[in-house]
C-alpha positions, -999 to 999 in steps of 0.1 A, spaced: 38 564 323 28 582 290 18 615 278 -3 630 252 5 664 234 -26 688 226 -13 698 191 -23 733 182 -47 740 154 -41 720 122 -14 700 143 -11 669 151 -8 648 181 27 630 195 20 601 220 55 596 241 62 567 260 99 584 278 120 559 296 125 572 329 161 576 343 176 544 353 150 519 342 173 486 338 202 498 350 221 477 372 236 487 404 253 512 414 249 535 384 211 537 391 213 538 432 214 575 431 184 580 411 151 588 433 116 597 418 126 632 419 145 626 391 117 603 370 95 638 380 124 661 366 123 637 335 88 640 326 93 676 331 115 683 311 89 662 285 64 683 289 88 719 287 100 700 252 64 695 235 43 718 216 11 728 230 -4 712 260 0 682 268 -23 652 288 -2 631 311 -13 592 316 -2 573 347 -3 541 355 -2 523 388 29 543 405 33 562 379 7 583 389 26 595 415 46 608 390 24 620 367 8 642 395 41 657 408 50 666 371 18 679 370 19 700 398 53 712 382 38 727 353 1 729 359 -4 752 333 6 732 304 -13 700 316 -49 698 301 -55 666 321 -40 637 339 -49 604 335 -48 580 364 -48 540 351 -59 521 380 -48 544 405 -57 569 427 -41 606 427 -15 605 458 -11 630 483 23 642 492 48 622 505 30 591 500 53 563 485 47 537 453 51 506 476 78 481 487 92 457 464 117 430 471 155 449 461 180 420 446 209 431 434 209 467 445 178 472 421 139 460 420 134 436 393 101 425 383 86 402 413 67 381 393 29 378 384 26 353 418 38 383 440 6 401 433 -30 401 445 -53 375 427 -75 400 420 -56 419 401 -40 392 380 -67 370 379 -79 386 342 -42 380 327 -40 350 303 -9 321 313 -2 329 281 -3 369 283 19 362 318 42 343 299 44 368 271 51 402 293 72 391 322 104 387 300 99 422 287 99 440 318 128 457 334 143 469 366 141 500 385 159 518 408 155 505 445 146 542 459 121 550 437 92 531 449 95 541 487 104 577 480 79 602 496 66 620 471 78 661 469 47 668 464 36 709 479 13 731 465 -20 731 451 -19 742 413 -26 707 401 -55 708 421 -75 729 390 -62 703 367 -90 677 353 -81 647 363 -98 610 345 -95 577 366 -99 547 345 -106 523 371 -105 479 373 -131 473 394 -146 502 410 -172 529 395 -176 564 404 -201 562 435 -181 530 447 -146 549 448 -158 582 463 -174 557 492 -142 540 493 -116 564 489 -127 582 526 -115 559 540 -78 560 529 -68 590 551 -49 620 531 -57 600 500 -92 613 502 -80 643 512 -62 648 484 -90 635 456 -111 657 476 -91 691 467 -91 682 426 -119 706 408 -134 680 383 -124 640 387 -142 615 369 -141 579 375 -145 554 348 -145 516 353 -130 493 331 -136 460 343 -105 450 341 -75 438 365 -44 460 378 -29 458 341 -58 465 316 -29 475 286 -19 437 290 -54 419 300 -78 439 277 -52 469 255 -84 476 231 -106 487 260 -78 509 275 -76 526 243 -105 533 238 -111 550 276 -81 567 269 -92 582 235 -127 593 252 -106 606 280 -80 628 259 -110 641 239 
């Protein structure tokens, strides 16, 4: 979960990467903390930063990207969905195993092959140890999600494996989710080629679709 700020003229540009309220924090200090509050976080980014700004969302952080965005629609000059699709509201980020009052990182076996399969043992090896936990609510809160101002928003999905004509095919069948891609103005969909985690498997290529994305 990123953002980008549009500098005004003869500015210049601040990437952010904000660590979201209780990101390795053991229980119970972090079992309070819902994604409301990693929304009211990124919020409170994007009321702090000059100019408009271009939020980047991961996986489930697009769900929070978008709920930011629909917070303060008129300061976001584009989201950015990495692998992801744009979530309608009350969807959740998925279930993860809790240990400890907290979800720790399941492990690179937990996941689908085919979003793995382009990660290196040696890349595997390299990331898991870096990663940290997150507090158990987040990933199966619905999303507060109401409104429709983020719908006018321009929205960019870099995608693994699917192009454009194979998504918008795809995506009606996913219920509100199509619904909800449906209602944005201007979506485009890029594919990348890569797995679920292109900033690990292939971090030059992301950049550079982020770069042409941001403009």
């Amino acid at each position: 979960m990123g953002r980008h700020r549009r500098p005004p003229a003869g500015g210049r540009s601040h990437p952010a990467r904000p660590t979201l309220p209780g990101v390795g924090v053991a229980a119970p200090e972090s079992s309070d903390i819902g994604i409301a509050d990693w929304i009211e976080a990124v919020v409170r980014e994007i009321d702090g930063a000059d100019g408009d700004v271009v939020l980047v969302g991961h996986s489930g952080g697009g769900n929070v990207a978008w709920a930011a965005t629909e917070a303060r629609a008129g300061r976001v000059a584009r989201v950015v969905f990495v692998d992801t699709t744009p979530p309608p509201p009350g969807a959740e980020i998925s279930e993860f195993p809790v240990l400890h009052g907290v979800v720790p990182f399941p492990g690179w076996d937990f996941f689908d092959e085919e979003d793995v399969a382009d990660l290196a043992p040696e890349v595997r090896e390299r990331t898991a140890p870096t990663t940290r936990s997150v507090p158990a609510r987040v990933p199966t809160d619905p999303l507060p999600l109401s409104g429709g101002a983020r719908h006018a928003v321009p929205v960019t999905m870099l995608m693994g494996g699917m192009d454009e004509e194979t998504f918008r095919r795809v995506v009606q069948q996913w219920g509100a989710f199509a619904a909800e891609f449906d209602a944005i103005e201007d979506a485009t969909v890029v594919p990348l080629g890569t797995g679920h985690w292109p900033q690990f498997s292939d971090p030059d290529r992301l950049a550079r679709a982020l770069l042409a994305a941001i403009g």
